[in-house]
C-alpha angles and dihedrals in degrees: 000000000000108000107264097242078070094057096043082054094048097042092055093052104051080048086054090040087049097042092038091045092057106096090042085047083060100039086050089050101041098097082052126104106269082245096062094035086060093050096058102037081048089052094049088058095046097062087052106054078049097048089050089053084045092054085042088057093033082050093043096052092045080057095045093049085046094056096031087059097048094049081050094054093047 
């Protein structure tokens, strides 16, 4: 299992891919039908609302460890 400083990284980068990448996302839609443009875009903005909950776990768990070793230590 990858330490979970990695996975907070990775999860922040594919947030700031998925945010950055917005106005090209619209721009590569745009010749499609408005249905499907809405899907994707929807669907955009759905990975990174869960990629935002992921990064609060990720964040959570890194807490919990923290406090868990230093009760640990005492």
């Amino acid at each position: 299992m990858l330490p979970i400083e990695l996975r907070i990284d990775r999860a922040q980068r594919l947030l700031r891919m998925i945010e950055q990448d917005e106005p090209l996302l619209a721009a590569r839609v745009a010749p499609l039908s408005v249905e499907r443009q809405q899907s994707a875009k929807s669907y955009a903005q759905q990975l990174a609302m869960l990629t935002r909950a992921e990064i609060n776990r990720l964040l959570e768990e890194k807490s919990f460890a923290e406090v868990a070793e230093a009760h640990a230590a005492d």
